[in-house]
C-alpha positions, 0 to 999 in steps of 0.5 A: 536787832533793828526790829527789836529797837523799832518795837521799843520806840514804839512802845515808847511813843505812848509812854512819851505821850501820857508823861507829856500829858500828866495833869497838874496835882491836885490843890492841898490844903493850903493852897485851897485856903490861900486862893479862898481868902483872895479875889481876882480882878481883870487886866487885860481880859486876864484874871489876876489872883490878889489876897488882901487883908486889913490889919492894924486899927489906927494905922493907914499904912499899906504894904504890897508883896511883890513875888519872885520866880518861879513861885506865887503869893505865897512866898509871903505866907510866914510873914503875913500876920507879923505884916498884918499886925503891922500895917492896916492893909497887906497886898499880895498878887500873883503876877500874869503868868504865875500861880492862881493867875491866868496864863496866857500863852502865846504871849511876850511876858515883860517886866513893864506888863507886870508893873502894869498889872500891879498899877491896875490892881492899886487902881482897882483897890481905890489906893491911886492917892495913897502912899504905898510900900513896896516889899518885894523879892527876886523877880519882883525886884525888878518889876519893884524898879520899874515900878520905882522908875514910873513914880520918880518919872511922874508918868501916868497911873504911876504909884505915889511909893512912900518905901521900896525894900528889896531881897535878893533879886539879881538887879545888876546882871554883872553879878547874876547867875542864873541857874542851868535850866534857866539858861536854856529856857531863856535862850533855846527857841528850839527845845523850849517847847519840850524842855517845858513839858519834860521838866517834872517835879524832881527836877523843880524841886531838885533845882529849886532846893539848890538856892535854898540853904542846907539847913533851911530846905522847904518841906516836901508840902512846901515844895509840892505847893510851889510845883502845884502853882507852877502846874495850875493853868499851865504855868510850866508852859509859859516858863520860857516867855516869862524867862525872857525878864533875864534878857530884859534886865540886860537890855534895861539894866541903865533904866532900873538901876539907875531909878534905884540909884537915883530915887530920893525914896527910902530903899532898903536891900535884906540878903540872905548870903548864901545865894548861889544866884545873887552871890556874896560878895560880889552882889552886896558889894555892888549894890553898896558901891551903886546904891549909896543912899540904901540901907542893906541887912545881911542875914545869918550866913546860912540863909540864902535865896528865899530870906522870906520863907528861911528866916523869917523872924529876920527878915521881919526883924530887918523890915521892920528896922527900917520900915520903923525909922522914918 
């Protein structure tokens, strides 16, 4: 009997290798569309994915997009050309570690390094002197904060932000449930290294599905889009670094929240209320209690983590009712 099991280990050792080792799918389509239309510039020795365009004539509006967790640029893409109708230059990155942009590893990704990258690309793309908006979600809502914090301080290469919108992003970590995987990866040194390489897409699309609403499911294009950005150059390996922003909006929650209560800029929250990670009512209640001089949207009651990529007549609708107001 001992023997039978020592067989079956070893046969399994390879089997356990080549999964380790799949390699990342294959760019669809779309995806080879969106890289096309973007560019790529250093920071740091590390090349970062951006896609620019220019838009309304007559207008010299510009709106940067701020991605969230775990996904890229392309969060962004049911809305660009409403933006680019609107604005003369729409601006989308993908943050260090994420999407088309280099992965470095190891590396102690931060929230201040990825504000730091997207005041490198507004240096790259002469835009030091103008007055941006800041459109952002989730994940890009904190480096949004800092972002804020730097401007409302006047500290050096800071962006002159003329508008802040958020969405869904767990500012305040009283009220933020991050998911189980997220849990371990953030906190286990140990089995990070293997939970990196063991999760697969059934368990990305699986536990990304579980903050989208039940009637607002990406389709299994999208999803695979969203696995092959996490894949490409890796990415799945760095997830336990990048996770780390969990730990940091803890240690500087009195930081970005309290830019974000104190600014005087135009701040603007949109809500998709079935969030399971940033759930109602608790969150909406605190960021209405905390951030007084902030307008707030709340979506339709099934819309929830991805209010961009769900309803995005809404979410339009909601920016530009606020962005239009002043």
């Amino acid at each position: 009997m001992r023997e039978w099991w020592l067989l079956v280990g070893l046969l399994c050792i390879p089997l356990l290798a080549v999964y380790l080792h799949i390699p990342p799918p294959q760019l669809s389509p779309a995806l080879l569309t969106w890289r096309s239309a973007g560019a790529f510039f250093t920071f740091r020795s590390n090349n970062i994915f951006y896609r620019e365009t220019y838009g309304a004539v007559g207008s010299s509006d510009v709106v940067i997009l701020l991605h969230g967790f775990p996904t890229s640029s392309l969060d962004w893409y049911k809305i660009w050309e409403p933006l680019n109708r609107r604005f003369n230059r729409v601006i989308a990155l993908d943050f260090l570690g994420f999407g088309f942009s280099d992965k470095p590893r190891p590396h102690r990704y931060s929230i201040f390094e990825q504000a730091s990258v997207v005041e490198a690309l507004v240096s790259h793309l002469g835009l030091t002197e103008q007055r941006v908006n800041l459109l952002s979600h989730d994940y890009g809502d904190t480096v949004a904060l800092e972002l804020l914090y730097r401007s409302d301080h006047n500290r050096t290469g800071h962006l002159t932000i003329n508008s802040l919108c958020l969405s869904n992003g767990g500012i305040f970590p009283e009220t933020h449930h991050p998911r189980f995987l997220q849990k371990l990866l953030k906190d286990s040194s140990f089995l990070s290294p293997v939970l990196t390489r063991l999760t697969n897409y059934m368990v990305f699309s699986k536990g990304l599905g579980d903050v989208f609403g039940p009637y607002t499911q990406p389709t299994d294009a999208e999803f695979l889009d969203m696995w092959t950005g996490v894949r490409f150059n890796d990415g799945n390996l760095v997830m336990d670094s990048i996770l780390q922003f969990i730990n940091q909006r803890d240690q500087h929650r009195d930081r970005w929240v309290g830019a974000l209560t104190s600014t005087f800029i135009p701040v603007h929250m949109i809500y998709g209320p079935l969030d399971p990670v940033n759930p109602h009512p608790q969150f909406i209640f605190l960021y209405q209690k905390l951030v007084q001089r902030s307008t707030v949207s709340v979506l339709d009651e099934h819309i929830s983590h991805y209010p961009q990529l769900e309803d995005p007549t809404g979410f339009l609708n909601a920016y530009f009712s606020f962005i239009n107001a002043f």
